[in-house]
Each structure stands twice: as C-alpha cells, then as structure tokens.
N, C-alpha and C positions, 0 to 999 in steps of 0.2 A: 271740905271743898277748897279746891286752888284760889289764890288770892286774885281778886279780877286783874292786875297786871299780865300775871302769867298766865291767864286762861286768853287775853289777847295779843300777849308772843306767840302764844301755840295756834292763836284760829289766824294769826299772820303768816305763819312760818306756813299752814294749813294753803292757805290762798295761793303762797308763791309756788305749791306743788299742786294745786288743783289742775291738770292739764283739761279735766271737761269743762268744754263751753258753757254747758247745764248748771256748772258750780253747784253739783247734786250736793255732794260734802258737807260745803259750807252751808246749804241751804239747810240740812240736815240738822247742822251744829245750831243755828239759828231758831230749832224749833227747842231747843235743849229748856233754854230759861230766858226771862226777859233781858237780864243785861246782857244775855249773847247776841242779843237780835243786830243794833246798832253798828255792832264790832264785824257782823257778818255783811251787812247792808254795807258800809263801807268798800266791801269786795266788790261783792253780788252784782252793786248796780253802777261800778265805779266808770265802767267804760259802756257802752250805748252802741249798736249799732243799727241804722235803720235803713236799708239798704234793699236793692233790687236782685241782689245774690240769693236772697230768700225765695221760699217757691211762693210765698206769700207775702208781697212787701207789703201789701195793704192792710193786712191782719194784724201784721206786726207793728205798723204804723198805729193801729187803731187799741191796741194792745198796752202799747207807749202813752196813751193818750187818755185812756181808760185809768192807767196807772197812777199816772200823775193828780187826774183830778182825783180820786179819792182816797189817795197818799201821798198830797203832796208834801211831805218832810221827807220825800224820797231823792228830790231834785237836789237835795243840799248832798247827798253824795255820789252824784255824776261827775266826772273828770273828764272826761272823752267820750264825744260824742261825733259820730261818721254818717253824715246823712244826705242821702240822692232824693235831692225834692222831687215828689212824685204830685204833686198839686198842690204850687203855691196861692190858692184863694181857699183853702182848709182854713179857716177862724180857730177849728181846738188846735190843731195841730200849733199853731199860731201861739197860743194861751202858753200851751204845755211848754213849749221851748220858750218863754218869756217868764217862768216860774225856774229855772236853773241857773244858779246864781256863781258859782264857784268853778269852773270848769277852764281847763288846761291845753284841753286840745281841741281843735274844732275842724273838723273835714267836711265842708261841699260839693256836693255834684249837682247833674241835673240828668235825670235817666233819659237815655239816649232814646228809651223806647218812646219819647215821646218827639218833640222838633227837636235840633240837633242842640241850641243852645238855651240858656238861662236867663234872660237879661237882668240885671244884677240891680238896675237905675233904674227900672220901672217895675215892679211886681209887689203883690199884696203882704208878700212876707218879709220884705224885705226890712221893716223895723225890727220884725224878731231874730235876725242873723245878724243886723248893725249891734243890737242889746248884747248878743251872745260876743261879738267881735271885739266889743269895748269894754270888755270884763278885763276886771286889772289882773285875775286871775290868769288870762290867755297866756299862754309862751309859743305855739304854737297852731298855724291854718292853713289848711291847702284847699285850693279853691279849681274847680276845672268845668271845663264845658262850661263858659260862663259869657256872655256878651256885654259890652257895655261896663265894664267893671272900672270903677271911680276911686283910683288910688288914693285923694286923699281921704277915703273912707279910714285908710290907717292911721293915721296923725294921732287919734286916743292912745293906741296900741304901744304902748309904751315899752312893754314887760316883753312886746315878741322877742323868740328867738331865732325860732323855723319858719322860712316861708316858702313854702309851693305851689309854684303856678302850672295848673294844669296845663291839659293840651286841648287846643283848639279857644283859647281864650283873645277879648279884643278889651282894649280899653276905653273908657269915654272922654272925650277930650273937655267937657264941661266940668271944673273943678267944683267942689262943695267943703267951706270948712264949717269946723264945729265951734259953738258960740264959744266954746273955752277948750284949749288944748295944753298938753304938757310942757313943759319946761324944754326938755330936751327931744332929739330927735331917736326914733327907732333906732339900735343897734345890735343888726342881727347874728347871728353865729352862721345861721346855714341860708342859704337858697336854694331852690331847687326848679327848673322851670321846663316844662317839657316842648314838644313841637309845639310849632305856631302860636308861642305866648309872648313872641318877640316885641308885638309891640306894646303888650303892660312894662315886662320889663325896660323898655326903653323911656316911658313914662315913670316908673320907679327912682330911675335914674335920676331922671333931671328935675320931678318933682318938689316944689318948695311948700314947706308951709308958709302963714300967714306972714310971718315974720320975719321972711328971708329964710330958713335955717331949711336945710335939707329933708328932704322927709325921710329918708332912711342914713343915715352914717353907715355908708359902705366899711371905713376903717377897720372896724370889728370883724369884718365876716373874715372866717377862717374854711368855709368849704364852700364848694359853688358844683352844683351837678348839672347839666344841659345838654338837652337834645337838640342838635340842627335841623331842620327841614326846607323852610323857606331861607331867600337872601336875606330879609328883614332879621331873622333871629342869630345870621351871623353878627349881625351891625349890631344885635342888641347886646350880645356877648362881650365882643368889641368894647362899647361903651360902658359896660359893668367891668370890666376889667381896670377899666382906666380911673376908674373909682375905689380902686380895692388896692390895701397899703398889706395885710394880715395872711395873706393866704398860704395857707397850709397844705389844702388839699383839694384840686380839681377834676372832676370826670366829664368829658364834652362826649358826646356821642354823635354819628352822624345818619341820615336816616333817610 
C-alpha cells in the first residue's frame, strides 16, 4: 500500500480533475479505507451551494441541515459557501451555519421569488451571517438584494480581500460598532458593485470606524468592476475613485 502522503497527492491531483458536481470519484475513493475518508471530505464538502437554481432549494436546504446535525465534523471543511435565503426565521437552518467555523468565501442573496429585498438590520438570522462574516478565515463576500445593509458590520473583517455589492442593494445610515475591533483598517484587492448599490458604496467610502480610521483603506485596491444605472451610482464611482492611489485595472459598465 502507498504511503498516505501520496495516496493524498493522488486523491488531490484526483479532485482538481473531478469536472462532476456529484464528485462520484472522490466519493468513490472515500469508501476505499478510513484514512481516505477526511482527505476526500476535504474536496467533497469544500464549497456549499444552497441556492434557488435547484429544482428543489428546500430539499437541499433541508438536506444541509440534516447533514450538519449528525455530522457535524463535516462544517470544519466547508470553504465556500453560496446561499439565497429562502426563510430567514429557520432556527436549524440558523444552528447549521453557526457550526462552520473556517470558511473563505461567503455569498448572500435573498430569492427574488419572495419580496424583492432582504433587510440585513432586522431579521432573525442575521447573527448567523454577522458569525460567518467575522471569521478571520473570510477573504472574500458578496452580498445582493439586500436593504438596509450596515457597513460597519465590516470593521471585524480584517483579512477581506473581495467585495461585492450586489444589485439592487440600500445602506442603513444608523452606524453599529463592535465592543472590540482590529488594529487596522480593511484593505481590499478587488470591488465589485453592480446597479443601484451606489449608495453602500458611497457609505463605504466615507465610513469611519470608532477611532477615526477609515473603514476600508481604498489604497490597496488594484481592480474596481461597476455597473451604472442610476445618477447616484455615477457619484458613487466618483467618490471611490478619489480614494484609490493602486489601480491597475477598471471595468465601468453602463446600463
């Protein structure tokens, strides 16, 4: 038998050519022997999607949820997670994403199929996406169909690198900080913000934390993607421009 180093080069090397979503393969490899199992799990459950694209998002919400409580050493290796809140007063749903500790990337929606927005400030789940948002693990969150969204919810977010502000998103002008925040201020690599998120980004901007210090250090950022719609999200463009020393590369769109 191979040395377990190289049997987990090979169920790596294994993962990066798996193109099925099913990750039959690896799941395959995973029934081989116990120490295979971890090394496959690592793949298997690395990225999340829980999404209205399904013919079933409910099932598979409930599927997720099912998972987690009776394995939960499964939550230690999710990386990316992609999730259209379909019912923020779910308690498991609640649970389950409050048991994933190490996670990279974080994408919110709010499915359209229900009112058009999410209010970010008022809603029952909203401690289990602050917990997921202030993982030191985060580098990355895109956030859309959202109302009400409280920029200095970032102030923790230390480590961001990516940020995306969806379309159709509003900010809250009622600040909230945290009993203790980090040394330095966010500095990000990319933005990206689509129609009618002009006025987060314009609150981005001028945003302080407690201490004076800017809540995001524009300096850093080396790409900036945006789409125009309204006059508001020219001005916000505008105003993020005049904060950016770095920039390498820009795509504005108009719409």
């Amino acid at each position: 038998m191979l040395p377990l180093e190289i049997s987990a080069t090979i169920l790596d090397l294994l993962a990066e050519d798996d193109d099925d979503d099913s990750k039959s393969a690896l799941k395959a490899c995973s029934l081989v022997c116990q120490a295979f199992l971890p090394i496959c799990r690592k793949h298997i459950f690395r990225s999340i999607v829980l999404s209205v694209r399904y013919a079933a998002p409910l099932r598979v919400t409930h599927a997720f949820e099912r998972l987690l409580r009776e394995r939960p050493e499964i939550a230690n290796y999710i990386r990316k997670l992609d999730y259209t809140v379909e019912d923020s007063t779910n308690a498991t749903i609640q649970e389950s994403l409050k048991r994933i500790s190490r996670l990279e990337i974080l994408t919110v929606r709010w499915s359209s199929y229900s009112r058009l927005y999410f209010d970010w400030s008022n809603n029952p789940i909203r401690p289990a996406l602050l917990r997921l948002l202030h993982l030191p693990t985060l580098t990355h969150f895109s956030l859309s169909r959202c109302s009400n969204f409280i920029v200095s919810d970032l102030i923790p977010c230390v480590n961001l690198k990516y940020l995306h502000i969806g379309p159709y998103m509003t900010g809250e002008a009622e600040t909230t900080f945290p009993a203790a925040f980090p040394e330095r201020s966010i500095q990000l690599n990319e933005i990206v913000a689509d129609i009618r998120a002009g006025t987060v980004v314009t609150k981005l901007c001028t945003a302080r934390r407690p201490d004076g210090q800017p809540l995001i250090d524009f300096g850093s950022l080396s790409k900036i993607t945006m789409a125009l719609d309204k006059p508001n999200d020219g001005e916000a463009s505008q105003e993020l421009f005049r904060h950016c020393q770095n920039l390498t590369d820009v795509h504005i769109s108009c719409k």
